[in-house]
C-alpha positions, 0 to 999 in steps of 0.5 A: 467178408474180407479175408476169407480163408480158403476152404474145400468140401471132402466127402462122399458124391451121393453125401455132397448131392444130398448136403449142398444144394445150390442155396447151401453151396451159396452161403458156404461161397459167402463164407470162405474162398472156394477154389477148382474143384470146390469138392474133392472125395480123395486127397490123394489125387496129385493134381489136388496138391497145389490146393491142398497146399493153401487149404485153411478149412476143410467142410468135411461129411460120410466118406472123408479119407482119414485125416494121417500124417501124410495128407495134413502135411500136404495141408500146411495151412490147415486150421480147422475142420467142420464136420457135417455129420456125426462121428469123427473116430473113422477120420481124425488121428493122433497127428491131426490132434497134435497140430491143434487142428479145431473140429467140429460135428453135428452129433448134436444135431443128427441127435434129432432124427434119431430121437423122433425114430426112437419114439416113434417105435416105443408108441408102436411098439406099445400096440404092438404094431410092428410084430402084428405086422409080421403076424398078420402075414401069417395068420390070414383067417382071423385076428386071434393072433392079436394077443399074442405079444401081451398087452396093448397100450401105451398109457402107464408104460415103464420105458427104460433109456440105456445112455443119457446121451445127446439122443437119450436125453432127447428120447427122456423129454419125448416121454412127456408126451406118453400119459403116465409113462414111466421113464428110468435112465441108466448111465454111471455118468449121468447128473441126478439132477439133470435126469430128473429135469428132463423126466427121468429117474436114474437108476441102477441097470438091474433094476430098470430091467425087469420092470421096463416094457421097452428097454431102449439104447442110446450108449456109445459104442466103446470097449466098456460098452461092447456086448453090455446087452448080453444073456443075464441082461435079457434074460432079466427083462419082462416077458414081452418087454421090446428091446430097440437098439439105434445105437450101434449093434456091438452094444449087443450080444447078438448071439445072445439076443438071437436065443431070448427073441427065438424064444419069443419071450422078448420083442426086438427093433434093430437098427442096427446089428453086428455085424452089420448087416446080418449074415444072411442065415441069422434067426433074427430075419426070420422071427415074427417078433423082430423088426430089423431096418437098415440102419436109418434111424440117423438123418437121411437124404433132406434131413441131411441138410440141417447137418449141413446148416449146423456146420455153417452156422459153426463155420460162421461163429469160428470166422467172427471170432465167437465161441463155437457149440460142437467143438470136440475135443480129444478127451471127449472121444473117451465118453462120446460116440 
């Protein structure tokens, strides 16, 4: 390719070992022009200038600095930047919109992994599975515990999906797999139709909430939808129904949700919380019907790469002139995560 732009990699370390292997560095290369350093973590450093200075592209992921007035004007040349993973509110900025710089991301694409976690904590939230775990290390004589979070199963179960969003849609289709399953979507946003082509029905939130036997989260994280989980919202849920939150934990009130699980009338599968983690003295720890993981739903190490594929595949259709699949816009920061 003739006239390549000059390019550089901003990102964490750890991120750029697990994103570009050698194969992925090689496809980038055959791209853009990289120069010495081919990946930098700061653009602060003042032996950087003279790169920043001729920089068209940015390949950017997890620990790229904030993009302010004072680093883009280091980089006059500056064109575009290909996001290789989700979110992009903690580094774009009002001036790097106002120079009409592209961006791109691979929400859509770290949608999967977060999806395929969801679903697969519904099947098991369905046996119970997790808290009969956390059970099991208690109750060691016998298993009379067994019935102790209601019924087993997963044939005929009522799923209820908060966010028909890039993973909330996908959590939709995956209830075709589960035999008579239920599946009600809440979002003021959503299309009818849409929903009913994926497998669900729309409905209002108090009316999915007492009848799901899992409530799950896919809404983003904006100050409408601060602590949109909160007492009368649990407190409208089944007994025994299973929150699962692989959203963001602010979504939740977790004073709230500390009080409806230590009751033990509802089951909780968190991962994520707020603040993250947990102070150390939280209730929810500690409580049999809780499951907390660290924050994993969201592609990990080698899953990482297919985000790292995705911003090539963009990076490539932006240089041939064709028209781009995951271009953000400001005013999609209103709706999106």
């Amino acid at each position: 390719m003739t006239n390549k732009p000059e390019a550089l990699v901003v990102m964490g370390s750890t991120t750029f070992a697990d994103q570009f292997d050698s194969s992925r560095l090689e496809r980038l290369g055959q791209l853009v022009n990289l120069g010495d350093p081919v990946w930098t973590n700061s653009l602060d450093a003042p032996e950087l200038s003279t790169r920043l200075a001729n920089v068209e592209v940015l390949v950017t992921s997890w620990g790229v600095p904030r993009l302010n007035a004072e680093r883009l004007a280091a980089m006059p040349k500056l064109r575009a930047v290909f996001h290789c993973a989700g979110t992009i509110r903690d580094f774009v900025s009002d001036e790097l919109w106002a120079r009409n710089i592209l961006v791109t991301n691979c929400a859509d694409v770290n949608a999967v992994p977060v999806a395929e976690f969801t679903f697969a904590s519904i099947l098991l939230a369905g046996k119970r599975a997790q808290f009969l775990a956390n059970d099991a290390r208690n109750f060691r004589a016998d298993w009379s515990y067994i019935g102790n979070h209601g019924d087993l199963g997963n044939i005929g179960r009522t799923i209820g999906v908060i966010g028909f969003s890039r993973v909330g849609r996908r959590v939709v289709k995956l209830m075709e797999r589960i035999q008579d399953a239920t599946c009600l979507v809440v979002d003021p946003y959503a299309d009818p139709r849409d929903v009913a082509a994926a497998g669900g029905r729309l409905v209002p939130l108090d009316e999915m909430l007492p009848v799901a036997d899992v409530v799950t989260i896919h809404a983003p994280e904006l100050p409408a939808t601060r602590h949109m989980i909160g007492a009368p919202q649990l407190a409208a849920m089944k007994d025994h129904a299973t929150l699962i939150n692989t959203a963001r934990g602010s979504l939740v009130d977790t004073s709230a949700l500390e009080e409806a699980c230590r009751s033990g009338r509802i089951q909780a599968i968190l991962d994520v919380t707020d603040p993250e983690p947990l102070p150390a003295d939280s209730v929810l720890y500690d409580l049999p019907n809780v499951v907390i993981t660290p924050h994993i739903a969201g592609s990990l190490g080698t899953e990482t790469r297919r985000m790292s594929d995705a911003a090539l595949d963009e990076l490539e259709r932006y240089l041939s002139g064709e028209a781009l699949v995951a271009r953000v816009l400001l005013e999609d920061l209103g709706l999106s995560a």
